[in-house]
C-alpha positions in Angstrom: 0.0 0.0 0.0 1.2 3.7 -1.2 1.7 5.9 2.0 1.6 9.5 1.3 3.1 12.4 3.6 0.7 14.3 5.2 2.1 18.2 5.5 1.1 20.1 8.6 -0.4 17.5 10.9 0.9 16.7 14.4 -0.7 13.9 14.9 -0.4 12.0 11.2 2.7 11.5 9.3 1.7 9.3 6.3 -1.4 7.7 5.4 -2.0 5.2 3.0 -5.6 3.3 1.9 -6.6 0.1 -0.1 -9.7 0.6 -1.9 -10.1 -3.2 -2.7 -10.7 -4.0 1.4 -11.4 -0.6 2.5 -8.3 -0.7 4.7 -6.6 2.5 6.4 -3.7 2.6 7.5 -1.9 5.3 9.4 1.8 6.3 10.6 1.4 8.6 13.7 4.3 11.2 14.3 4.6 8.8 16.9 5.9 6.0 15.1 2.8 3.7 15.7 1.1 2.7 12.8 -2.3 1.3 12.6 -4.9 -0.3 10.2 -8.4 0.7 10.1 -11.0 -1.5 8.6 -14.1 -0.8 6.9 -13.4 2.7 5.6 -14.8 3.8 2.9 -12.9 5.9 -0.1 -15.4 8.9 0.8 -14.3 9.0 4.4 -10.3 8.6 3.1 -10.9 11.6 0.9 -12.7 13.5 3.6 -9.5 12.4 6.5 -6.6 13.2 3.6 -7.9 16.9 2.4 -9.5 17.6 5.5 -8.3 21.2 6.8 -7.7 19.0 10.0 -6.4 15.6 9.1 -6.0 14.4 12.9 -9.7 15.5 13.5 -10.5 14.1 11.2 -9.2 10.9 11.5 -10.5 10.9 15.3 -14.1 11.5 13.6 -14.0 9.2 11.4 -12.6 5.9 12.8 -14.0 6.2 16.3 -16.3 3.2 16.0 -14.0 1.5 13.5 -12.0 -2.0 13.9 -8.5 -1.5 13.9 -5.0 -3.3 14.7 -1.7 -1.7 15.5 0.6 -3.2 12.8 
């Protein structure tokens, strides 16, 4: 999966997304990276040109199944 910088966030570094399986997956500044499942290609577009991008993110997967990977 491609992971793209994402410029002026600091909470995400890179985010990357799978359209075939509707998998997320995100490198915190941190380090961590996680997958989210069950996201759909509106709510990636929404998270990755989002004024906001964390915010976003928070909004967006807080009922979502995820794994640290």
């Amino acid at each position: 999966m491609e992971m793209i910088p994402v410029v002026g966030s600091s909470i995400i570094s890179e985010i990357g997304y799978d359209s075939a399986i509707k998998e997320l997956n995100v490198l915190f500044q941190s380090g961590s990276k996680y997958a989210y499942y069950d996201v759909s290609t509106k709510e990636y577009n929404e998270i990755l040109y989002s004024k906001s991008s964390g915010s976003k993110l928070k909004e967006v997967v807080k009922e979502k199944e995820y794994k640290k990977i």
